[in-house]
N, C-alpha and C positions, 0 to 999 in steps of 0.2 A: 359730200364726204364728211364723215366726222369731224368734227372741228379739234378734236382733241388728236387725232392720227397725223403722227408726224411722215411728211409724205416723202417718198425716196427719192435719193437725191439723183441730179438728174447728169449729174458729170460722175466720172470715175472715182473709184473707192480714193485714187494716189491726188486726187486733186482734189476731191473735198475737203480731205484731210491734211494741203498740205499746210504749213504753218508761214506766216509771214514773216519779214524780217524786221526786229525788234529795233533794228538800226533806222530803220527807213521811216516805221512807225514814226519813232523821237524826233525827227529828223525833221518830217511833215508837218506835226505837230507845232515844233517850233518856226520851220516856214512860213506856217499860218499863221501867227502871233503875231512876227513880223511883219507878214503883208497887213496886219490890223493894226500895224502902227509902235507894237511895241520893240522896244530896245534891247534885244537878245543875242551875247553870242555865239553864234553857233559851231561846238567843236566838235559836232559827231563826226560826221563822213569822213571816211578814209577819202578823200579828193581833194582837189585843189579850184582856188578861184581863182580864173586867169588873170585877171589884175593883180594879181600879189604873184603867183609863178606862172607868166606867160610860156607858153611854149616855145621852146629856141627859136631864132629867129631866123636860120640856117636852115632849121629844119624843117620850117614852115615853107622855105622859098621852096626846097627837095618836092614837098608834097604838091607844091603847085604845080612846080614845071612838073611833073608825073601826069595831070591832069593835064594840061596844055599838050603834051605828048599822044595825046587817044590813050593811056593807059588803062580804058575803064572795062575793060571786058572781063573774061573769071580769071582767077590766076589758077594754077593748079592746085591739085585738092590739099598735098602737100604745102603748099607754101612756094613761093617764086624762089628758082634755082640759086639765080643771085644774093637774096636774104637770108638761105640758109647756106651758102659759102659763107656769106659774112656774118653769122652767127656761131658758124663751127671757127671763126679763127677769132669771135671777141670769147667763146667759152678758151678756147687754148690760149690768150693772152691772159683773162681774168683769174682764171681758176687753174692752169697749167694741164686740162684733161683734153686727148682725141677725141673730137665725136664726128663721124663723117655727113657732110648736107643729107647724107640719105640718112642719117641716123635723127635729125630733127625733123620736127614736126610744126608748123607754123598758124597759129589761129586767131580769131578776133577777143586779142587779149587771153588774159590768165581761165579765167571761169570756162570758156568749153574745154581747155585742155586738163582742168579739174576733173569735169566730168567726165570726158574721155578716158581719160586715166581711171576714174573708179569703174567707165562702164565696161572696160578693159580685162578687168583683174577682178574685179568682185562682182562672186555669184549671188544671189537674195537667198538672203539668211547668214550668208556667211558675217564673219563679225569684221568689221570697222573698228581701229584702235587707236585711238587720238585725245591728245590732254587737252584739259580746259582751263583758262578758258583759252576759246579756239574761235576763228572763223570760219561756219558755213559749212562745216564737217557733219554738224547734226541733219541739216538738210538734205548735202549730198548722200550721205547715209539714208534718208529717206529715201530722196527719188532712186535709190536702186535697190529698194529693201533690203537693205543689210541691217545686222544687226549693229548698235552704237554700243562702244566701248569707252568713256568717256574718265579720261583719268584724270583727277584732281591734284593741280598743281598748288606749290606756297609760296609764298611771297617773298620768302626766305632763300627759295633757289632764284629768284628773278621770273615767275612763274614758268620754269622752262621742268619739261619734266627730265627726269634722271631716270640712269639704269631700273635702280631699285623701285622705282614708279610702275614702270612700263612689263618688269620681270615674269609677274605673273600673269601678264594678259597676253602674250605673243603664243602663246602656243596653239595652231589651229587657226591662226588670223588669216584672213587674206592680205592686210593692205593695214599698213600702220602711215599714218598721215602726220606729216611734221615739218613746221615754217620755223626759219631763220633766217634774218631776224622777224619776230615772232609780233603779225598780227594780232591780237591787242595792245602788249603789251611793249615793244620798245625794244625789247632785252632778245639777245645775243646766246647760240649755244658757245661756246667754250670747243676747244682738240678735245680734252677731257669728256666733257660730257656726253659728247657725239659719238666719240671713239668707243665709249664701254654701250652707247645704245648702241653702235652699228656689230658690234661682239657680238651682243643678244639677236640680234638678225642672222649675223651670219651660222650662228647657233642651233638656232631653230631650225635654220633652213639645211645644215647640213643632219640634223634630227629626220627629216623630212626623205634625205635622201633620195631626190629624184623626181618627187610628187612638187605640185603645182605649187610654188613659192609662195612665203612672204615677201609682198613687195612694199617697199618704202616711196611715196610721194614725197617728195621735198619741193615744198615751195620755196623759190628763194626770188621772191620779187622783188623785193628788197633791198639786195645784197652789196647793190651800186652805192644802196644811202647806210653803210657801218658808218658808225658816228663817235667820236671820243676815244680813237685809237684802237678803235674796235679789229679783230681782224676775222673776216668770213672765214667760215667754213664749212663743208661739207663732206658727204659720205666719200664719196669715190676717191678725193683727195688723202682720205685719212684712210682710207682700207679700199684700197686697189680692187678687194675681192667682191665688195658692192657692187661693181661695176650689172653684172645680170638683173641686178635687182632692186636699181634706183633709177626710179621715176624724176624728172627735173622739170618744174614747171616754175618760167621766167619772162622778160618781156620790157618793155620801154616804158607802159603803163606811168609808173611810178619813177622810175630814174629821171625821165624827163617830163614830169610833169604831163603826163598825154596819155590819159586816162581815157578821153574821147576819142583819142587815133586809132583804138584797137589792132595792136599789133601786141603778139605774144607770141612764146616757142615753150614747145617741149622737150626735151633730149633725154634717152635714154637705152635698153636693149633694143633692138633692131625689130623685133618678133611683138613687144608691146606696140612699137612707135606706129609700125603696121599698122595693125589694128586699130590704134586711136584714128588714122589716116583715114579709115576705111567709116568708122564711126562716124567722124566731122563730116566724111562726106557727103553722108547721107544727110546730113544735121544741114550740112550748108555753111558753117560756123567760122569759115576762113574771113583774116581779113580781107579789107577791099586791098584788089591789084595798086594804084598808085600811091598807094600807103606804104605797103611791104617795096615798091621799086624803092621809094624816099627810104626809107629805114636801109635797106641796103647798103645804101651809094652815104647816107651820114652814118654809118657805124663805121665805115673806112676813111672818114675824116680826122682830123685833129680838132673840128669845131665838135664831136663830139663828147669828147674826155671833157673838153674844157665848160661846156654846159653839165654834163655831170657837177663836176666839181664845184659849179656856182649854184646848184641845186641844193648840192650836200649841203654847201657854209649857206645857204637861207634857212633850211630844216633846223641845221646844227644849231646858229643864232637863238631859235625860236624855243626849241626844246630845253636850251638852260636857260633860256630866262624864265619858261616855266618853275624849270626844275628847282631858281633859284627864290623865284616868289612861292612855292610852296615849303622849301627847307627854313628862309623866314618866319615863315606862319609859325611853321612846328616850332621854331627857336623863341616863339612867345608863348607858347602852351598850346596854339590851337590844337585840337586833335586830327589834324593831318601827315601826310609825309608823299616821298615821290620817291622812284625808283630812278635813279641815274639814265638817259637812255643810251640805248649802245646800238639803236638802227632803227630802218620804218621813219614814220613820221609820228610817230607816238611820243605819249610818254603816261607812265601808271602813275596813280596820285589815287591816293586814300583818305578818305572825307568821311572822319568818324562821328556823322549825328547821327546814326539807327538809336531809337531812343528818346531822343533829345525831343523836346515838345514845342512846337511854334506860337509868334505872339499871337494867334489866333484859340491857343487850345487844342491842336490837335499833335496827336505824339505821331512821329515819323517811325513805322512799324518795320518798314524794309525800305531797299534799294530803290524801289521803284518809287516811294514816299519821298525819298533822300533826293532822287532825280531831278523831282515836279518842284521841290522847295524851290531849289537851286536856280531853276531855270526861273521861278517866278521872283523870288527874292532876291537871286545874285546876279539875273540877266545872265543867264552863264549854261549852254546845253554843251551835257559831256555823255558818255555811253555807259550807264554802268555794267560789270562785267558779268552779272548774269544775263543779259543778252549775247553772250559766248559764251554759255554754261554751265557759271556756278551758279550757289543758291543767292536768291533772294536777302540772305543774311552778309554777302559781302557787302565791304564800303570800296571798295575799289572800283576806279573810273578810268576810259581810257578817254584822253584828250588829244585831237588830231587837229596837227597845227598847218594845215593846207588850207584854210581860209587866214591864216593868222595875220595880219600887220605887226611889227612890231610895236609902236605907237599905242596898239588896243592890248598890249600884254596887262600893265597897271591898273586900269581897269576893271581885266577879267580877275585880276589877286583882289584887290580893294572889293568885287563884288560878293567875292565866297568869303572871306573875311568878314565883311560888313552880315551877310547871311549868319557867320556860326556867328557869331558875338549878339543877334536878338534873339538865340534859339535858348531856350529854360532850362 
């Protein structure tokens, strides 16, 4: 063969091409440093280290006796009858909406019911409409050839998009994709802001007139950890008339720290949920049976509210003491700042050296320059946000405090401090 002929590839056009995650890269990266001795810490991944948030300790017994029980065979492709009673009556105490067990759908955590949801409702080609920065929209958008619509948010709304953002992309969309509280960033929609985006849906869709819907995915995995008086909200809550055409994808994941337990639900029109049902099954993608029996039998507890709520006050604790050692900084001149958080385990913080040149001589040209300093000079790995989207030219970071001690917060401020104060 030619030595110069590039030879074809030998997997599918959607796999050669697909793109990896920018989180995981960073992540690795600094994993590897560590195992090599160096002293780094690490605030990418949206997860948690179970010495710092064990998982309840109630709900770990639930999961055993499940297994002590023979619970190990398939559960059904739905989700076990019992978890999805007991998820239609924590959505009607949380949120105050009806959804009946046959109206949810139950899977191994958030991501297959992601995808189900897009493989659901969007056909290849149609357009995907989702602000940045975002998680994991540009991907899913791949794997099902849709086209990506990707609307740039400001820091100035709390990177949340508004009406006026979103106005002129809905027209012809399949599937407009929207978290609260809002992986990267921390931050919280508002009644207000929701209210005039779910107008613009409801809009469009009576524009439409009968033809195949704009549908709204709402993530809300989150919604158990509002933080700082925050109060959730959502579409169907705020316009009733939602209800045909919000997608709900939710889960234990994150509320209690059990990220590994893979247990997640869906809810939404009866006619979507179908179909996602029909999807997973083929996928295989349900959780395991003595998971979903445990999650059942502890959502009808009182030991669960009460692990929520010692969940929320460790996040809560963690995110203003960030929030508080980065408004410091700015209160000396550094050129940083942080976004208040209002949910998630986040929080946004802007690290302005693009520019600024290191004691070595080299000028930090972008995000990704700004990253590698950080992580070598201040011990300190955070995500920046064009791995959700934007460009390269952002200074904005998201910091996820699921590994955090508190003990190691003064540390990680004295590290990016000590960093900008040798940068030229």
């Amino acid at each position: 063969m030619n030595p110069t002929t590039t030879a074809a590839p030998l997997v599918s056009d959607l796999a050669e091409h697909l793109i990896g995650s920018e989180i995981i890269r960073i992540a690795g990266e600094i994993n590897s440093r560590i195992a090599q001795g160096e002293k780094i810490h690490n605030l990418t991944i949206g997860d948690f280290d179970p010495g710092v948030f064990p998982l309840p300790a109630r709900y770990r017994e639930l999961i055993q006796q499940a297994y002590t029980e023979g619970l190990s065979n398939y559960p059904p492709a739905n989700g076990v009858a019992d978890l999805r009673k007991a998820v239609s009556a924590l959505v009607l105490r949380n949120l105050g909406l009806e959804y009946a067990a046959d109206d949810i759908l139950i899977a191994a955590g958030a991501r297959p019911l992601i995808y189900a949801a897009y493989k659901a409702v969007v056909n290849p080609g149609e357009r995907v409409v989702y602000p940045v920065p975002s998680w994991n929209n540009n991907h899913y958008s791949y794997l099902h050839q849709a086209g990506k619509v990707e609307v740039q948010t400001k820091p100035e709304n709390r990177f949340l998009p508004t009406a006026e953002d979103l106005r002129p992309h809905l027209q012809g969309a399949a599937l407009l994709a929207l978290c609260s509280p809002l992986n990267p960033t921390g931050t919280s929609f508002t009644r207000e802001q929701l209210a005039a985006i779910c107008d613009l849906v409801l809009q469009e869709n009576a524009r439409r007139n009968g033809a195949k819907p704009l549908y709204v995915m709402y993530d809300q995995i989150y919604h158990e950890l509002v933080l700082g008086g925050t109060n959730h909200v959502d579409p169907v809550s705020i316009r009733p008339e939602m209800r045909p055409y919000t997608i709900y994808v939710d889960g234990i994941s994150k509320s209690l720290a059990a990220t590994g337990v893979r247990v997640g639900w869906a809810f939404g029109p009866p006619t979507v949920m179908r179909k996602m049902a029909a999807i997973l099954g083929h996928v295989g993608a349900w959780a395991p049976k003595p998971e979903q029996v445990a999650t059942a039998r502890f959502l009808a507890e009182p030991a669960y509210n009460a692990a929520v709520d010692e969940h929320r006050h460790m996040v809560e604790e963690r995110v203003a003491a960030y929030h508080k050692g980065f408004q410091a900084m700015k209160a000396d001149g550094l050129p940083v700042d942080s976004i208040p958080a209002q949910g998630a385990i986040y929080l946004s913080v802007r690290i302005g050296i693009i520019g600024r040149t290191t004691p070595e001589g080299k000028v930090l040209k972008d995000a990704f320059d700004a990253t590698w300093y950080l992580i070598q000079k201040a011990g300190v790995g955070m995500v920046p946000f064009f791995a959700f989207g934007t460009g390269r030219d952002s200074d904005w970071f998201r910091i996820s405090v699921g590994t955090t001690r508190m003990e190691m917060i003064p540390d990680v401020i004295g590290g990016i401090r000590k960093a900008i104060d040798a940068l030229g």
